[in-house]
Backbone bond lengths (Angstrom), bond angles and torsions (degrees), N, CA, C in turn:
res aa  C-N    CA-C-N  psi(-1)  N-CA   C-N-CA  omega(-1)  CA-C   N-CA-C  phi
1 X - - - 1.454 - - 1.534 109.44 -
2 X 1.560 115.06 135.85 1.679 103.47 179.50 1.383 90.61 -111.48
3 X 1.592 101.49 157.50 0.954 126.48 -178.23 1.491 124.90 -76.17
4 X 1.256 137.83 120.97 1.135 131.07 166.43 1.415 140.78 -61.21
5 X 1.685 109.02 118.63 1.609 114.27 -171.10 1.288 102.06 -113.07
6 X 1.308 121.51 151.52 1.415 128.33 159.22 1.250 132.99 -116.47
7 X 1.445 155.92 86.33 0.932 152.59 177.57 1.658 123.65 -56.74
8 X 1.405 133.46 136.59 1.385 111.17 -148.83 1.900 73.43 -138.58
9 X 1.573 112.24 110.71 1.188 119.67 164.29 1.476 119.82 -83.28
10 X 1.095 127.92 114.04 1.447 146.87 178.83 2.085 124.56 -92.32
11 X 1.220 76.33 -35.59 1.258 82.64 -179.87 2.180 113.19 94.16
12 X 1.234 110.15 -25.08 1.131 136.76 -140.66 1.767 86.15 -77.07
13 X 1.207 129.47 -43.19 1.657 151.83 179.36 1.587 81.46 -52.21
14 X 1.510 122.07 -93.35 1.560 124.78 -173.82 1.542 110.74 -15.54
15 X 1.700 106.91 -65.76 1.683 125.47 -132.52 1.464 86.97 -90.01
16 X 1.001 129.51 -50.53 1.668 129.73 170.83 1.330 157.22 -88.57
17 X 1.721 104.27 -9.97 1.129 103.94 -176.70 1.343 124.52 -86.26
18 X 1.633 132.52 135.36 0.978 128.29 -160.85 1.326 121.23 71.22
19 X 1.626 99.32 48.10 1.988 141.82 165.07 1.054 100.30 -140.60
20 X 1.416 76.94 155.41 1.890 97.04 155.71 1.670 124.55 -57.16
21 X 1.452 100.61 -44.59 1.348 90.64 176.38 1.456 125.29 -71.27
22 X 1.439 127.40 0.42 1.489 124.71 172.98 1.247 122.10 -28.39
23 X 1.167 123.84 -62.98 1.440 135.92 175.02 1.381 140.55 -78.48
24 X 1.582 99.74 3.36 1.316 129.62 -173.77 1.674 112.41 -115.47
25 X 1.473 118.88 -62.73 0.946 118.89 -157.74 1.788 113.88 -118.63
26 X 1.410 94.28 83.26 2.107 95.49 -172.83 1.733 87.51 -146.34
27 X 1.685 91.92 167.45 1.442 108.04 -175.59 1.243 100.71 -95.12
28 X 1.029 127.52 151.23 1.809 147.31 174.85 1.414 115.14 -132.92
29 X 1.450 124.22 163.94 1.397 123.44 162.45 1.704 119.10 -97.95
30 X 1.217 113.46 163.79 1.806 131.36 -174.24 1.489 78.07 -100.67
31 X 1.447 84.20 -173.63 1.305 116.19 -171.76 1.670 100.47 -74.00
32 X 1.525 112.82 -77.97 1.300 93.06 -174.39 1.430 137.42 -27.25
33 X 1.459 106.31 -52.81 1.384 117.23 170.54 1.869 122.53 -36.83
34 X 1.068 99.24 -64.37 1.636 120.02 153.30 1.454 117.14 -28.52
35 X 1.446 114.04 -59.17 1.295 121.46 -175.27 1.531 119.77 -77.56
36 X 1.459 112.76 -10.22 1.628 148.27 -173.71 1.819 84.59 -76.86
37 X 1.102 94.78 -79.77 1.708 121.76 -167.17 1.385 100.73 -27.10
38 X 1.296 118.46 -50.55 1.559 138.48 -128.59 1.808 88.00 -104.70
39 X 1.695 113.31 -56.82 1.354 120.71 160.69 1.657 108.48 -30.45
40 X 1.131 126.19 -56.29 1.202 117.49 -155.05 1.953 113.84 -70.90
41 X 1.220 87.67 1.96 1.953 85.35 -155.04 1.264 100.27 89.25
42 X 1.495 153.12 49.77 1.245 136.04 142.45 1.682 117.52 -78.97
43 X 1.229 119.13 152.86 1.474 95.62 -176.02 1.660 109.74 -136.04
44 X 1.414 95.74 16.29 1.521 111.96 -151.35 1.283 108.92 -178.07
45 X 1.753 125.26 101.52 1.560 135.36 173.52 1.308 110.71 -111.43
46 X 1.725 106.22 163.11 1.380 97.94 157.86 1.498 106.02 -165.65
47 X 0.912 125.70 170.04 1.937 112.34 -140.29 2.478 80.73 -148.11
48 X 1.115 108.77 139.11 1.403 125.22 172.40 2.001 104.25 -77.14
49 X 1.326 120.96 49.06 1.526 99.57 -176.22 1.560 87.22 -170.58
50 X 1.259 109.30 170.17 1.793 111.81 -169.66 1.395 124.26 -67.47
51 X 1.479 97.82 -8.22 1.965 105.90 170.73 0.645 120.91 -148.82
52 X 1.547 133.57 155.49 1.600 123.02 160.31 1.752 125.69 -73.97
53 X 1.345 86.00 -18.61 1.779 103.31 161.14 1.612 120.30 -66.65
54 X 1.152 107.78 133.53 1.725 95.96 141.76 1.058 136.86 -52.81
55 X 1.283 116.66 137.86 1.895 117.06 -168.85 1.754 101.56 -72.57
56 X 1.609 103.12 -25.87 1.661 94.57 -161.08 1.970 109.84 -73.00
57 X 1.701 111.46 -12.54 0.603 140.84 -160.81 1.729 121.21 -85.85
58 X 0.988 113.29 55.23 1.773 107.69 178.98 1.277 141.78 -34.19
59 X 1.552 123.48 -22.69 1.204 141.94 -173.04 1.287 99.96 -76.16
60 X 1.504 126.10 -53.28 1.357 119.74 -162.08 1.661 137.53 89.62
61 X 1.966 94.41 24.16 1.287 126.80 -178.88 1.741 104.31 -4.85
62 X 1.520 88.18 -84.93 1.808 118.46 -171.17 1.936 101.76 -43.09
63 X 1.278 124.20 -53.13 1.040 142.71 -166.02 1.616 102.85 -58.27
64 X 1.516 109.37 -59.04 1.599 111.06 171.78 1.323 130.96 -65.50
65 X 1.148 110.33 -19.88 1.815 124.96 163.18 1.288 113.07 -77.61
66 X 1.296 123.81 -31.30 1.877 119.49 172.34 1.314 84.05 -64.44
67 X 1.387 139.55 -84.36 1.343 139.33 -146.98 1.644 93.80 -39.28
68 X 1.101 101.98 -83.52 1.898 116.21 -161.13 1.270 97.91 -45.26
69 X 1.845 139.74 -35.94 1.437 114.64 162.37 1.372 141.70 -105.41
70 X 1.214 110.91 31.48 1.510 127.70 -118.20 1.291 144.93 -46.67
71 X 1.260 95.33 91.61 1.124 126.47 173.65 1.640 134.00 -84.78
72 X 1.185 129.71 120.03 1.523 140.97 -156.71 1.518 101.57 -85.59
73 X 1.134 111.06 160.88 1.577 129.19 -151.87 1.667 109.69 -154.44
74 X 0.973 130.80 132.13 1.666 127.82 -173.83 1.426 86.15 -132.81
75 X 1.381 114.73 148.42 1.594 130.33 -176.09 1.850 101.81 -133.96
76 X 1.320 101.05 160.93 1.815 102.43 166.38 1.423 102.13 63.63
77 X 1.844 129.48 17.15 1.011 105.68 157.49 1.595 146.82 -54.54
78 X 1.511 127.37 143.87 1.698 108.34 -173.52 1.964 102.01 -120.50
79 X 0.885 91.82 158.38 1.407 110.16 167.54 1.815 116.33 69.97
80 X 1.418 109.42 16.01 1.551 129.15 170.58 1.458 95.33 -45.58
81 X 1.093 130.12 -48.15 1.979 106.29 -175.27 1.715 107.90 -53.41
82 X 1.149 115.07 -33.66 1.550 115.74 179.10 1.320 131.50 -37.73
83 X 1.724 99.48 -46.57 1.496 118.67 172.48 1.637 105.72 -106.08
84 X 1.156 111.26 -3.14 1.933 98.08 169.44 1.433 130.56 -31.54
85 X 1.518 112.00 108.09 1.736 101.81 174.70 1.642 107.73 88.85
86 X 1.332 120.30 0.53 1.814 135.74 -174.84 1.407 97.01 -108.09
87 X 1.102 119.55 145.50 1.456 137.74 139.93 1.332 140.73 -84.38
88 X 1.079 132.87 134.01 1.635 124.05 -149.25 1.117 88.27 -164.96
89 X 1.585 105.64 162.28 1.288 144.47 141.15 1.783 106.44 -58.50
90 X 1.554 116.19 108.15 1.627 111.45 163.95 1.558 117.84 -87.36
91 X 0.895 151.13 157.90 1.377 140.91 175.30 1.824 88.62 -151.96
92 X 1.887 118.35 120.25 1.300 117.77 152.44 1.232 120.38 -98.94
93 X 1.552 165.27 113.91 1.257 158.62 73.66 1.321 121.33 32.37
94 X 1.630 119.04 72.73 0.940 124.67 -168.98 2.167 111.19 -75.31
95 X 1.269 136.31 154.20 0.913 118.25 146.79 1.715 131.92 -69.74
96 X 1.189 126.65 160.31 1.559 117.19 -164.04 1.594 83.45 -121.64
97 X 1.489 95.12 126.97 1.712 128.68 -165.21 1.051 115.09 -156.01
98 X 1.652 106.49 100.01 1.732 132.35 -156.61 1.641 85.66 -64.09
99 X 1.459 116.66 136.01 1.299 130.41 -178.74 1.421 109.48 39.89
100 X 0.927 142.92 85.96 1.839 157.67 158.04 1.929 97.93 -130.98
101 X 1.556 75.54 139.60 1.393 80.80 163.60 1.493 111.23 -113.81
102 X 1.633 115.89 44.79 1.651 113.75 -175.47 1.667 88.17 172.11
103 X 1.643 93.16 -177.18 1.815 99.66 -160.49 1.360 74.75 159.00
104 X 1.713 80.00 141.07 1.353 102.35 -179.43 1.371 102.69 -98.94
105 X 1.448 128.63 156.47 2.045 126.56 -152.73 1.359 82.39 -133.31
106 X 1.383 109.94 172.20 1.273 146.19 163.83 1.490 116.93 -76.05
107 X 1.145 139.58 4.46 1.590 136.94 -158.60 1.860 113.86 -20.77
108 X 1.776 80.03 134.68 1.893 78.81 -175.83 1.556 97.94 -151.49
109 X 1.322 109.58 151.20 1.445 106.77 173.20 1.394 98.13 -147.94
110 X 1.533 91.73 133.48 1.661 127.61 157.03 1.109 127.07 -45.58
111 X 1.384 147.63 96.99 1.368 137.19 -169.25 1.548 117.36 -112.08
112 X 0.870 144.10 106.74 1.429 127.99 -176.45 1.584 130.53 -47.14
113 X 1.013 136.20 92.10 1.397 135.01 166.83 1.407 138.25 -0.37
């Protein structure tokens, strides 16, 4: 059985990075949304912008629902318009970091020829 990933193209990676607003101004998911994700059999997201949270958002909706279902999350993805609307093989390359609860990966996708 493979596991289900979702990649969530925003656009927000393109339109902002390397501004001021990077860290300020991108879309994220709430909780429901999260809990949507998680409903479906997803087991593994990852969103083009500096969080999977909303920035306006302090609590950290999205963030407390990976924990409670646990479910993995990739942030700061680049080049998601590439594979927009494609199906692929994803493969992340995590670094190995004695006690971390995160690491920054390699992101790669498989495309068929």
């Amino acid at each position: 059985m493979l596991n289900k990933t979702v990649l969530l193209y925003t656009g927000s990676y393109k339109k902002r990075y390397h501004t001021d607003e990077w860290l300020t101004h991108y879309p994220g998911l709430n909780k429901e949304a999260t809990e949507w994700l998680a409903n479906q059999g997803i087991v593994n997201f990852g969103i083009d912008a500096p969080s999977v949270d909303n920035p306006t958002d302090k609590m950290f909706p999205c963030h407390v629902v990976c924990r409670e279902k646990k479910l993995l999350n990739m942030e700061n993805l680049a080049n998601l318009d590439k594979v927009s609307g494609k199906r692929f093989i994803f493969i992340g390359f995590p670094l190995k970091i004695r006690g971390a609860s995160g690491s920054s990966i390699r992101a790669v996708a498989l495309l068929k020829a």
